[in-house]
C-alpha atoms as one frame of an Amber mdcrd trajectory, in Angstrom:
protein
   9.068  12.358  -3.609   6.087  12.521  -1.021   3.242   9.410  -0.878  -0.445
  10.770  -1.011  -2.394  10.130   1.128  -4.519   7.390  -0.632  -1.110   5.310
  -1.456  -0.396   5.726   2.438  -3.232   4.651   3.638  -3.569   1.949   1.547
  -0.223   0.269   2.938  -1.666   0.936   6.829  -4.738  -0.787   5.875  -2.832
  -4.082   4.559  -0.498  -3.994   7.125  -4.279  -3.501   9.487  -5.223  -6.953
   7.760  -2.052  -8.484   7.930  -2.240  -8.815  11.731  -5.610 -10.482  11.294
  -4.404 -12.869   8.923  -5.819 -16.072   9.525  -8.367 -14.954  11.906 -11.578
 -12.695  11.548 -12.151 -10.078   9.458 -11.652  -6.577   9.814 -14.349  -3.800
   9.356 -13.337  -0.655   7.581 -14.535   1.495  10.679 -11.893  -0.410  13.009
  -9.333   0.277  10.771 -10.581   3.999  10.254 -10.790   4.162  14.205  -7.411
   2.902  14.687  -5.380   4.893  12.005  -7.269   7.951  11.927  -8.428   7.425
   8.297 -11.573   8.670   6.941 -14.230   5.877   6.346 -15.295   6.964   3.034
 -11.948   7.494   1.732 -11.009   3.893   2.987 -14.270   2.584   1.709 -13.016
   3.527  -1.659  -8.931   2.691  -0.960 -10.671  -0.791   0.137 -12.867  -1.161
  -3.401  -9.490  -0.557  -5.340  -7.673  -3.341  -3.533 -10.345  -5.793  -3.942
 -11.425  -4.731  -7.412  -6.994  -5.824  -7.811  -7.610  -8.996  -5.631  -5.366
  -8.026  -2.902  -8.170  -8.491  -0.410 -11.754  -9.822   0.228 -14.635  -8.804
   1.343 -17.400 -10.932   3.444 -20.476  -9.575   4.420 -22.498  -9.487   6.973
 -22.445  -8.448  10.416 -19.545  -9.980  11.530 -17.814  -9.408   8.334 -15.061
  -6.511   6.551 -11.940  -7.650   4.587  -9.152 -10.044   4.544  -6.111  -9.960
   2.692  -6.766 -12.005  -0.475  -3.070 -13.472  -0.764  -0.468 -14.108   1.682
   1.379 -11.058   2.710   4.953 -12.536   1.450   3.451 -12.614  -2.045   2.190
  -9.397  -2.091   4.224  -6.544  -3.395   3.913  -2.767  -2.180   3.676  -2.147
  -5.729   0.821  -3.833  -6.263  -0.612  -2.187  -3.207   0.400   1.117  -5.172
  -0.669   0.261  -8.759  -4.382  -0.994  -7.631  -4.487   2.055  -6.071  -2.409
   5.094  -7.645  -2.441   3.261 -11.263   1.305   2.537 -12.734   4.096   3.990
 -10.871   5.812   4.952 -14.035   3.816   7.120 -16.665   4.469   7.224 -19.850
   6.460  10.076 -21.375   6.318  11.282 -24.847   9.670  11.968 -26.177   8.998
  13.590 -29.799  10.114  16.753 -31.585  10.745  18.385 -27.811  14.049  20.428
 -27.353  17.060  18.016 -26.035  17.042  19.458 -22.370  13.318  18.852 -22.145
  13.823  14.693 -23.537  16.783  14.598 -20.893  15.195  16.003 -17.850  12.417
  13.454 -19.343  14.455  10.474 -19.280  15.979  11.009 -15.718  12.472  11.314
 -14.274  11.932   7.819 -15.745  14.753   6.434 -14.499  13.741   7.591 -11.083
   9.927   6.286 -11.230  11.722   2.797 -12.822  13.966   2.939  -9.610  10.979
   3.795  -7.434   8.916   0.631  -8.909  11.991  -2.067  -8.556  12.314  -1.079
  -5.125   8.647  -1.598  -4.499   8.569  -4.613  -6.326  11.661  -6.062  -4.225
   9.455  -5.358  -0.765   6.487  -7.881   0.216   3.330  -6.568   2.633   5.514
  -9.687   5.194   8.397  -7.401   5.144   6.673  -4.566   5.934   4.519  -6.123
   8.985   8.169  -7.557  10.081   8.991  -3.878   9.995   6.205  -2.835  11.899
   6.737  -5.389  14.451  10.332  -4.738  15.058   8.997  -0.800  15.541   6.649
  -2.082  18.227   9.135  -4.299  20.111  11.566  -1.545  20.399   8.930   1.132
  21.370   7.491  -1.808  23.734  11.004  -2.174  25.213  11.632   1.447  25.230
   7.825   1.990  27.258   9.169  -0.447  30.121  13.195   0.704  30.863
């Protein structure tokens, strides 16, 4: 299973406004700059999330976007859903032959494993992640 690119950089622009959190905010070029992210692709990965309420946007010239919740209560599936739509899709099981309605149902039990383990993860516990990746690269940079 491989993320797209719009469901990646989604999560590395939350995780961009998560360091900011409770400061000022963030302008979709910085971000672009500083993860290599296309500016019109981010402009519309940015509409999705606040069209979903996971951030905010101010204007002006000293404005861009702020998360719109704290990071522990938001989920990476949210993240996903405002911008992917549902992680699990609907199949239709019908008059198909059995090996096609098993192969079927396994595929849905993956996606439903998929979503619970993105629901179980917060946008905290992946900037704690990100942090702890820093330290050690930090620590590693100075031996």
């Amino acid at each position: 299973m491989k993320f797209s690119a719009r469901s990646q950089y989604a999560l590395e622009a939350m995780l961009a406004l998560t360091s900011a959190q409770g400061g000022s905010p963030i302008q979709v070029r910085n971000i672009s700059r500083e993860h290599g992210i296309p500016v019109r692709f981010l402009e519309q990965i940015m509409a999705a999330l606040k069209k979903a309420g996971l951030v905010k946007s101010i204007r002006g010239a000293r404005g861009g976007y702020l998360l719109g919740h704290e990071p522990a209560t938001i989920q990476v599936a949210q993240i996903l859903h405002a911008v992917e739509g549902p992680i699990r899709e609907e199949v239709t099981v019908g008059a198909q032959p059995a090996a096609t309605q098993v192969v079927q149902a396994l595929w849905g039990d993956a996606q439903d494993a998929v979503r619970t383990l993105f629901e179980g993860i917060s946008l905290d516990e992946l900037a704690k992640r990100k942090e702890h990746l820093e330290g050690a690269r930090s620590l590693m940079y100075h031996i």
